[in-house]
Each structure stands twice: as C-alpha cells, then as structure tokens.
C-alpha positions as CSV (number, residue, x, y, z in Angstrom):
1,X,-2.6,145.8,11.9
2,X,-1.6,146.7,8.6
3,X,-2.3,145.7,5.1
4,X,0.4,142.9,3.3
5,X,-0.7,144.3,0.0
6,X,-0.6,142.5,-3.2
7,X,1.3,138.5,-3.0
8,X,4.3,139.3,-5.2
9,X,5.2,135.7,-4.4
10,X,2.7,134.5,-7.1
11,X,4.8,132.2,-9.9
12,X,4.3,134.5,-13.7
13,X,2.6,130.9,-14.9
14,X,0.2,131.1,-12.0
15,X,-0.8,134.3,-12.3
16,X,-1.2,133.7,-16.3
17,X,-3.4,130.9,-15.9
18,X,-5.2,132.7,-13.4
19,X,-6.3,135.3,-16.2
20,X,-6.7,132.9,-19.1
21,X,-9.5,130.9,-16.9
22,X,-10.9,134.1,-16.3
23,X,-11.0,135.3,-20.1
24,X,-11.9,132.0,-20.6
25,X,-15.1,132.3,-18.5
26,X,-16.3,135.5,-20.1
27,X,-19.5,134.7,-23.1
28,X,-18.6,135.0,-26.4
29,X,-21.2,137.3,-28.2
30,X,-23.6,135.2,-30.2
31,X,-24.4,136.0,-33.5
32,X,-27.8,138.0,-34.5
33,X,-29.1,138.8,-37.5
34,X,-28.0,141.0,-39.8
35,X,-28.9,142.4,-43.0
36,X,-27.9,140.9,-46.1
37,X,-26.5,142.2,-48.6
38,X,-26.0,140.6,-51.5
39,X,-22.6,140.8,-54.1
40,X,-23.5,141.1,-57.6
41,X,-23.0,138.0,-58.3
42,X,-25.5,137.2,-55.2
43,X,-23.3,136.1,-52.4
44,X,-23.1,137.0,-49.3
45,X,-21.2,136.2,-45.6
46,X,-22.5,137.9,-42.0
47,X,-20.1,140.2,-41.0
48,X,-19.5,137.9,-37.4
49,X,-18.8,134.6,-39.5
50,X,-15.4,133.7,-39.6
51,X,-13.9,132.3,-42.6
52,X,-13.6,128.4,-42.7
53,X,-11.7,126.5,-45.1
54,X,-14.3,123.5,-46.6
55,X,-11.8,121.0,-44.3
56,X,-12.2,122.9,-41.4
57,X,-15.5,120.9,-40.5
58,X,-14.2,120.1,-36.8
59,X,-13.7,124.3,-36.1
60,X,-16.8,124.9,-38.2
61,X,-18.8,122.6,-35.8
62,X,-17.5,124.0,-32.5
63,X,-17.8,127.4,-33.5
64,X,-21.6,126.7,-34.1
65,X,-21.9,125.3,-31.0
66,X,-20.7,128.2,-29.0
67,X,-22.8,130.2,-30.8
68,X,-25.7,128.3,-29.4
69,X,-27.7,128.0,-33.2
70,X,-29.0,125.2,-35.4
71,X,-28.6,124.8,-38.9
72,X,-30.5,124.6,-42.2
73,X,-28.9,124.4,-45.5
74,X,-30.5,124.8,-48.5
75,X,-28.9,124.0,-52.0
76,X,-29.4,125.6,-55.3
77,X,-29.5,122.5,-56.7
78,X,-32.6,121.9,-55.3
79,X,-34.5,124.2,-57.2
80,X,-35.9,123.2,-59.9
81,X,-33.9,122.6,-63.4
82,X,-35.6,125.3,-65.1
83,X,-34.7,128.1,-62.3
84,X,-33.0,130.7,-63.6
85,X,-30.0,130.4,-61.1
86,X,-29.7,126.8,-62.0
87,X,-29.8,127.5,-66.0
88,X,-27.3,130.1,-65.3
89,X,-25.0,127.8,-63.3
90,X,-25.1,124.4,-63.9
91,X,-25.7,125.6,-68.4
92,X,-23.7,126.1,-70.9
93,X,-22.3,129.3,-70.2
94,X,-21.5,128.4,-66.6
95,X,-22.6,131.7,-65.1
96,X,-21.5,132.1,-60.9
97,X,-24.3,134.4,-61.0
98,X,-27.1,133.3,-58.8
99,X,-28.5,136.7,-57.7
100,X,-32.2,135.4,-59.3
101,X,-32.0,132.9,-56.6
102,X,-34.4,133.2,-53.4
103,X,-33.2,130.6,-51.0
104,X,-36.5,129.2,-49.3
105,X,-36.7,130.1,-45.2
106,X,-37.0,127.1,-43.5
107,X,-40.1,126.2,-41.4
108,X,-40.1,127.9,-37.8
109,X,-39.5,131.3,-36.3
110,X,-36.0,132.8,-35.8
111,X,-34.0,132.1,-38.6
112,X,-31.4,134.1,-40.3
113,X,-28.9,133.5,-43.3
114,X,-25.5,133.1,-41.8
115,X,-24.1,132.4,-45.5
116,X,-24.7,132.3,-49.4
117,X,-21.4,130.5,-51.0
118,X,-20.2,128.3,-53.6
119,X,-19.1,124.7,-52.2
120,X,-16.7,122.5,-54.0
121,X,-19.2,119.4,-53.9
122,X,-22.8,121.1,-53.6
123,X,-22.5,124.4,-55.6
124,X,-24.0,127.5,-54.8
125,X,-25.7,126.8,-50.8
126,X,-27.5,129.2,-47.8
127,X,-26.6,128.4,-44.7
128,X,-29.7,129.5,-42.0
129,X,-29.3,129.7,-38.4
130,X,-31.5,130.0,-35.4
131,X,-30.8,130.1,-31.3
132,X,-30.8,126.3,-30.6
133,X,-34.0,127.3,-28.4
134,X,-36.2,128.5,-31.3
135,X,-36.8,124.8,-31.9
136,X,-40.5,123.5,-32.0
137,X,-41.6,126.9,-32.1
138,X,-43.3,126.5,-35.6
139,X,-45.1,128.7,-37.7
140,X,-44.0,131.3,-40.4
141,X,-40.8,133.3,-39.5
C-alpha cells in the first residue's frame, strides 16, 4: 500500500485557521523582573511593557491578565507635602523631576515595578506587579 502524502485538497482559509489556533495556543512569555533603571528625570518602563495610550484601559486590562500578575499602584501624591519629589512637582518651579522619590514596595513577596510615569489625572505613579499566585504570601519582599 502506498503513502497518499500530504491532502492538497485542504481550502487556503482552512489550512490558515488551522495555524492561527495553533499560534494561538502557544504561552505568551510572562513578564519577570527586571532591573530598573531610572531616566534622569526618574522614570522608568520594563523593557517587556508595551506602550498604552491613558484610553487604552480595556487593552491595558487584558494585557495584564495574560500576563497572569496583580497590581499595586502607588502615587507621588501620596507622599507627604514636604517630600522633595512633591515640592519639586506639584511647587512653584514645576520640576518633572522626581528622581528623590522611593516609591514604597507594597506588602507581600514577589513584587516588581512594571512602571514609573506621569498620568494626566494622578501625576507622577509606580505601577508594581506580582504572579497573581504570590497573593497571601505575606511578609517583606
């Protein structure tokens, strides 16, 4: 008996499908930690965040739940008025620079910054992230 070979009968949008589902299928690689480096002005992005626009909340969201994290934002603003960052901000010379800020780690193990930007509504934030299964783990990271 011999071999038919490969079905050459199968339809281009079949076949196409058929690869998409399988791309589809394969894990994304999740984000880890990385080391941050901040701008001079004190700013920083990790290297495996895409760029979202402040509307793009919807893509935002779904991005960070394929990467399977949590997150914690802290603001600037929160600090108190006399911080350095804030004086230098919010003052009357309206300084960007925040590089004198330390934003504070929140409680638990496994977080990283994903983010140190300006917002239009909130000013200078850090955006930390964990694996979604770091939760209730406690303790000092």
């Amino acid at each position: 008996m011999t071999d038919p070979g490969p079905n050459t009968s199968t339809a281009p949008d079949e076949a196409l499908s058929s690869l998409m589902g399988a791309a589809l299928n394969v894990p994304i690689p999740l984000i880890q930690a990385a080391p941050v480096q901040r701008d001079s002005e004190g700013y920083w992005t990790h290297p495996a965040h895409p760029e979202f626009e402040e509307s793009q909340s919807a893509e935002a969201a779904a991005w960070v739940k394929a990467q399977q994290v949590e997150t914690h934002i802290a603001y600037l603003e929160s600090e108190a008025e006399d911080h350095p960052a804030v004086v230098a901000y919010w003052g009357d010379t309206g300084d960007s620079n925040i590089s004198t800020w330390e934003p504070p780690r929140p409680d638990g193990d496994g977080w990283f910054v994903l983010s140190i930007h300006d917002t239009e509504d909130w000013g200078p934030v850090c955006i930390w992230v964990r694996r979604a299964a770091q939760q209730g783990k406690g303790g000092a990271a």
